[in-house]
C-alpha positions as CSV (number, residue, x, y, z in Angstrom):
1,X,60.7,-27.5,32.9
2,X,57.4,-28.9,31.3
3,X,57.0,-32.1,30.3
4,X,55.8,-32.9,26.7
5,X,52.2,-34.5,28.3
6,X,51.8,-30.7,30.4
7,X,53.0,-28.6,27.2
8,X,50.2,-30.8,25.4
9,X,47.5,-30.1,28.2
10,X,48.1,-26.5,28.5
11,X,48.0,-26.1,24.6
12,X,44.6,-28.4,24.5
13,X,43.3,-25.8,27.4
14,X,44.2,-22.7,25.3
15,X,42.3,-24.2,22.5
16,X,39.1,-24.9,24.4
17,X,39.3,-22.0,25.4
18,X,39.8,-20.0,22.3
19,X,37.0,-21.9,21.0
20,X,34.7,-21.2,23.2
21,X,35.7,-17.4,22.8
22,X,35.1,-18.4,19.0
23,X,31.6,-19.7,19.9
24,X,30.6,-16.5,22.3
25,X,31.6,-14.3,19.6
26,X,29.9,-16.1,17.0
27,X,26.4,-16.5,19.5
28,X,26.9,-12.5,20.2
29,X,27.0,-11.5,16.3
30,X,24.2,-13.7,15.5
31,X,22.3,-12.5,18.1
32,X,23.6,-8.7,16.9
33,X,22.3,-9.4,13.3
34,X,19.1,-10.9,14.3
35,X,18.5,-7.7,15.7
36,X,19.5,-5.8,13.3
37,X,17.7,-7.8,10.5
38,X,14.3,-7.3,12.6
39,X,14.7,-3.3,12.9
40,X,15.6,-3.7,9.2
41,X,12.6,-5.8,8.2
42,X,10.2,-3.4,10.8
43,X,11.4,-0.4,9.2
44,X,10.8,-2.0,5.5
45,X,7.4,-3.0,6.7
46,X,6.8,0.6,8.0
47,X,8.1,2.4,5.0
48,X,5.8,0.0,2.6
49,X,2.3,0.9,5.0
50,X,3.4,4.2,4.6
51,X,3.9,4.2,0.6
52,X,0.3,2.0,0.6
53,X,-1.1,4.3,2.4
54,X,-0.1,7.6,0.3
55,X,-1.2,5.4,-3.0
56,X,-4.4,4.7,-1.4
57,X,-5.1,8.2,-0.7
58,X,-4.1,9.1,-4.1
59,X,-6.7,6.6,-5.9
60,X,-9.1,7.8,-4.0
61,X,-8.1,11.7,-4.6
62,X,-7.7,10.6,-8.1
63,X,-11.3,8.2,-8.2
64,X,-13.0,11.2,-6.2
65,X,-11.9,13.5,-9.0
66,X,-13.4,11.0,-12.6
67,X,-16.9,10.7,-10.1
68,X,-16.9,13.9,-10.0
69,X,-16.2,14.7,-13.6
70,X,-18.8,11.7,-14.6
71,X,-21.2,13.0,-12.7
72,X,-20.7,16.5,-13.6
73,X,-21.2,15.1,-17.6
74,X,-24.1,12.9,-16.9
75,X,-26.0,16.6,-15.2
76,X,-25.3,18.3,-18.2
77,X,-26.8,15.5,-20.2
78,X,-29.5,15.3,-18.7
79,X,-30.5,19.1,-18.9
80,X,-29.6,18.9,-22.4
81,X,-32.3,16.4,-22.8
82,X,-34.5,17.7,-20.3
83,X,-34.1,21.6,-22.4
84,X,-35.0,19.3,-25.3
85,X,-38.2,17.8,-24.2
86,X,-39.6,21.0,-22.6
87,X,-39.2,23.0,-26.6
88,X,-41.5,19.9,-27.9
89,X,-44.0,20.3,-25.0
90,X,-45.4,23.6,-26.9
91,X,-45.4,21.2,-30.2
92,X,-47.3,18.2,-28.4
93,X,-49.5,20.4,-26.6
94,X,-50.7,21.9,-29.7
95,X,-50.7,18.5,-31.3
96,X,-53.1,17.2,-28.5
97,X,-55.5,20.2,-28.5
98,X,-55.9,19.3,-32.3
99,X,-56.8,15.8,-32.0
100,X,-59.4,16.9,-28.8
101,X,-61.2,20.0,-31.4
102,X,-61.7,17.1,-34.5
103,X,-63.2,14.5,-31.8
């Protein structure tokens, strides 16, 4: 028969050693969720390159697109003026040749 004192030890012993099964457990899901939290944050950081990415490619589609339609405005500006100044060449011309035959 046990004694109180060994009941006492033995008890103490299971309880060291349940709580050192505690801490294991606890170090071993830690160590899981670090993990975890790392492929979680390295996925998030992948998906939001990704996402940058597509909008960068997007402003630029989309800043590709207004160049072109400024530039395409700004040429037909210019040949409106240019049209312009050629139909008063006719007018100065004449103009000129007046000035030169009353010298």
């Amino acid at each position: 028969m046990q004694t109180m004192l060994e009941r006492i030890s033995e008890a103490e012993q299971q309880a060291d050693q349940l709580i050192e099964q505690a801490n294991t457990a606890a170090r071993e899901r830690i160590a899981k969720a670090k993990e975890e939290a790392e492929v979680f944050v390295a996925s998030a950081q992948d998906k939001e390159r990704s996402k940058t990415s597509e909008v960068l490619e997007t402003a630029k589609a989309d800043g590709d697109r207004e160049a072109d339609a400024i530039l395409s405005s700004v040429r037909k500006d210019i040949a409106a003026v240019r049209e312009q100044a050629c139909n008063k060449i006719p007018d100065a011309v004449a103009y000129l040749s007046e000035r030169i035959e009353h010298l």
